[in-house]
Rosetta silent file (secondary structure, phi, psi, omega in degrees, C-alpha in Angstrom):
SEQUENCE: XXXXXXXXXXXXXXXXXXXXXXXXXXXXXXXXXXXXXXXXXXXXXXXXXXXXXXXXXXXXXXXXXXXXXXXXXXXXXXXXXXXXXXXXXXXXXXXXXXXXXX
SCORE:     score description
SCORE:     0.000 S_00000001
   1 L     0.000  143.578 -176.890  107.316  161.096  216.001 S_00000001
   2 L   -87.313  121.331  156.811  108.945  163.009  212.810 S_00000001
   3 L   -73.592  137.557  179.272  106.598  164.238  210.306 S_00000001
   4 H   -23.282  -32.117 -164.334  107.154  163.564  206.520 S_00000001
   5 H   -82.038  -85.155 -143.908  107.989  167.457  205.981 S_00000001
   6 H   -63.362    0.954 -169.071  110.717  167.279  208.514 S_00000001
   7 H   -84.056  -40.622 -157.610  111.799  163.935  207.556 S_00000001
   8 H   -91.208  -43.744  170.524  112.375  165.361  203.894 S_00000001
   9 H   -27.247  -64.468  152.066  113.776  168.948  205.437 S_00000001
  10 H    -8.886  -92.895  159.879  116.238  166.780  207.064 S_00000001
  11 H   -35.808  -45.450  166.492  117.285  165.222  203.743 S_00000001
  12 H   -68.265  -48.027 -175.092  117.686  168.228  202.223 S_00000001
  13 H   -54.840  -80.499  176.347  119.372  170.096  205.131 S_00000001
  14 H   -51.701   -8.950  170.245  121.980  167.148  204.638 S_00000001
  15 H   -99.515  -30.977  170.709  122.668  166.855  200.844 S_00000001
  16 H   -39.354  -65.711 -162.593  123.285  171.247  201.395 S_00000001
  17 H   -44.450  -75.466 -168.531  125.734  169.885  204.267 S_00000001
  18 H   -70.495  -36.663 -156.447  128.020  167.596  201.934 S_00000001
  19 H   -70.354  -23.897  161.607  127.433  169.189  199.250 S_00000001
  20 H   -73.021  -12.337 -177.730  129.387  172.689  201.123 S_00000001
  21 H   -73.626  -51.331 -179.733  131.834  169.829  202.377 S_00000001
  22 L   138.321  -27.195 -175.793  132.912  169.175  198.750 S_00000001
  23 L   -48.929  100.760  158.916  131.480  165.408  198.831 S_00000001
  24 L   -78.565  -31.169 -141.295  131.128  164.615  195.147 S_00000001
  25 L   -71.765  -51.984  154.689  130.852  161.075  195.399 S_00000001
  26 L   -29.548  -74.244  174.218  126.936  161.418  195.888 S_00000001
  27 H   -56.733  -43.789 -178.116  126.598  163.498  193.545 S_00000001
  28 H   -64.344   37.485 -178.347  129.093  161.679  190.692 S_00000001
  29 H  -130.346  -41.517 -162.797  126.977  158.613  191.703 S_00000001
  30 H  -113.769   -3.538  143.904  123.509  159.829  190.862 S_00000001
  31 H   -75.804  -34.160 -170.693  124.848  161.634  188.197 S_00000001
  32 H   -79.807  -19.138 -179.050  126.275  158.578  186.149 S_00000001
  33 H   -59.185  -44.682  164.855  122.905  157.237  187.046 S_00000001
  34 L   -52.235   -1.908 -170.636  121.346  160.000  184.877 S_00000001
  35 L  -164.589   46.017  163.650  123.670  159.645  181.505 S_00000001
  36 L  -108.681  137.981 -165.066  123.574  155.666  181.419 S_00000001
  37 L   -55.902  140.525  171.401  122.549  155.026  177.792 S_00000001
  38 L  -109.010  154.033 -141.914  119.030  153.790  177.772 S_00000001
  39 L  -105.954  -81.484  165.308  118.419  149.824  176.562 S_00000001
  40 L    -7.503  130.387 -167.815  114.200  150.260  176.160 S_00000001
  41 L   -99.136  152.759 -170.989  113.199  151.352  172.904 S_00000001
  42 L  -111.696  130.229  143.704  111.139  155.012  173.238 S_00000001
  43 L   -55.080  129.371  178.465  107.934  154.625  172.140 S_00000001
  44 L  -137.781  172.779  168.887  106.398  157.474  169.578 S_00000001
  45 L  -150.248 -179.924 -158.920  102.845  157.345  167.821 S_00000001
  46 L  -160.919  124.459  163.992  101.439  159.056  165.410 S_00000001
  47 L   -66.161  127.396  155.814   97.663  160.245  164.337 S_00000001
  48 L   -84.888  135.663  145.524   96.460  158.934  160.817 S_00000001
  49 L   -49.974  142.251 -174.525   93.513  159.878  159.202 S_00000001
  50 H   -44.000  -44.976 -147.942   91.006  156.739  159.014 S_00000001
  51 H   -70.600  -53.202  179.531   91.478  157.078  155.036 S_00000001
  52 H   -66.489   -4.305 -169.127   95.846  156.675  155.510 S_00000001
  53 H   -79.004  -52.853 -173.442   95.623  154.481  158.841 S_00000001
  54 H   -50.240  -60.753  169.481   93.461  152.030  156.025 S_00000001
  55 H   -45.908  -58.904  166.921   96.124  152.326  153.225 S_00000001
  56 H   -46.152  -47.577 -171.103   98.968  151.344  155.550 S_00000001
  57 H   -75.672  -26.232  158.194   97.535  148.266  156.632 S_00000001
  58 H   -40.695  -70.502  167.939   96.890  147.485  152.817 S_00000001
  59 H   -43.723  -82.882  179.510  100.284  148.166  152.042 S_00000001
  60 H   -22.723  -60.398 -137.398  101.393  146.023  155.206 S_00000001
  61 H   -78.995  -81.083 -176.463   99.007  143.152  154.047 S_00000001
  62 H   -57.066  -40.950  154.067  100.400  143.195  150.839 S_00000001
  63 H   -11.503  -63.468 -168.188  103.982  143.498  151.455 S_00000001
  64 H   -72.043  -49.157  168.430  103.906  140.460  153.570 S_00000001
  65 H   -54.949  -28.810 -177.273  102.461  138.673  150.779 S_00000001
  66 H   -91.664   -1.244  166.051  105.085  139.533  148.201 S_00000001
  67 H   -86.119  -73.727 -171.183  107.961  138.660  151.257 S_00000001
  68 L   136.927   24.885  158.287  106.088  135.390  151.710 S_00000001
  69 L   -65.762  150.343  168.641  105.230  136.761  155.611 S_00000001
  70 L   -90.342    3.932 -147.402  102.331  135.993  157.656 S_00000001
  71 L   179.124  119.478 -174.758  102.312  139.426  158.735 S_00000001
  72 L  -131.861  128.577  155.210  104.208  143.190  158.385 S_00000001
  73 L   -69.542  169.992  172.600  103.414  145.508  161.025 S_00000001
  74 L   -99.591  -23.611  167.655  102.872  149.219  160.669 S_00000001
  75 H   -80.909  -39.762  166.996  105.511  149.497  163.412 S_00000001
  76 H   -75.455   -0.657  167.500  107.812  147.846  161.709 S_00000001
  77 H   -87.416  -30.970  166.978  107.426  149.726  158.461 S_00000001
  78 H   -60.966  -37.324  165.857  107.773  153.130  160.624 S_00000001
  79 H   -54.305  -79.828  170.140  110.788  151.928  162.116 S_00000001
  80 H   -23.783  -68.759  168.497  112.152  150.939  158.939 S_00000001
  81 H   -20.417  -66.560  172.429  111.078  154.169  157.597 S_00000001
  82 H   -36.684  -73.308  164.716  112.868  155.878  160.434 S_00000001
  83 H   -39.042  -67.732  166.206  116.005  154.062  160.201 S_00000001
  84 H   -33.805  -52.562 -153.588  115.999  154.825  156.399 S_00000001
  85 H   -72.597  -51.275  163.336  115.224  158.335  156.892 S_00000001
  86 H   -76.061   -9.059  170.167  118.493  159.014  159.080 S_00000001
  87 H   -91.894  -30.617 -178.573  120.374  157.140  156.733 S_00000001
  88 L  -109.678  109.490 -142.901  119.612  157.929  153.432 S_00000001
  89 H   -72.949  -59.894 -158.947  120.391  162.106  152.666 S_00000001
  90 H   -53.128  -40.669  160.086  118.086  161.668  149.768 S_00000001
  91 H   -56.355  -49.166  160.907  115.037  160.660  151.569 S_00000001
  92 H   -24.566  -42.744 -141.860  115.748  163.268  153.870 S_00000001
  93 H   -92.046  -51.559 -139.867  116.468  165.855  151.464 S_00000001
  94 H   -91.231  -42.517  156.495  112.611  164.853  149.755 S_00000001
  95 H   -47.607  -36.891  169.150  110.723  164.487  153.662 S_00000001
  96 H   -91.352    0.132  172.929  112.056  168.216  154.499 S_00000001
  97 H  -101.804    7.345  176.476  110.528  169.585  151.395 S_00000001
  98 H  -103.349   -8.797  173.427  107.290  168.110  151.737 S_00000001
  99 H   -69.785  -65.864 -155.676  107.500  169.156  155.456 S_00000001
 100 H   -82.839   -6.072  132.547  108.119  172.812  154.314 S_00000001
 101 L  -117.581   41.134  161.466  104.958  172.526  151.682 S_00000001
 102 L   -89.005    0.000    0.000  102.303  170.795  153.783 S_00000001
């Protein structure tokens, strides 16, 4: 019986072998796998302090009352945010100077 090691030695000892042959196709194969766009939204989070995690949800609460919502998320106002942020130079322009005095 083949141990695990030599099972994976093996597998290596053979992608060296085509890969000195010239056999791309492996590789262009597991490369396009690698640089297919991805469809899942990337998660990010972010620490608040109790006193602004408290504010937000204010804000949220009221918001949705002045849309006439049962509900505004804090992920969807960062996402908005976000979206805004890469879009609009001026918000940008006012988020890097409060970045470079906090």
């Amino acid at each position: 019986m083949i141990s695990r090691a030599e099972q994976i030695r093996a597998k290596v000892a053979q992608s060296k072998a085509r890969a000195s042959e010239g056999d791309t196709t492996s590789a262009q194969q597991s490369k396009a796998v690698f640089q297919r766009p991805r469809q899942k939204p990337v998660r990010r989070t972010v620490d608040l302090s109790p006193h602004h995690h408290a504010e937000l949800d204010a804000w949220c609460a009221e918001t949705a009352r002045e849309l006439g919502k049962a509900r505004i998320t804090g992920q969807a106002v960062l996402s908005t945010l976000v979206k805004r942020l890469l879009t609009d130079e001026t918000l940008a322009r006012k988020i890097r100077q409060d970045l470079a005095d906090s």
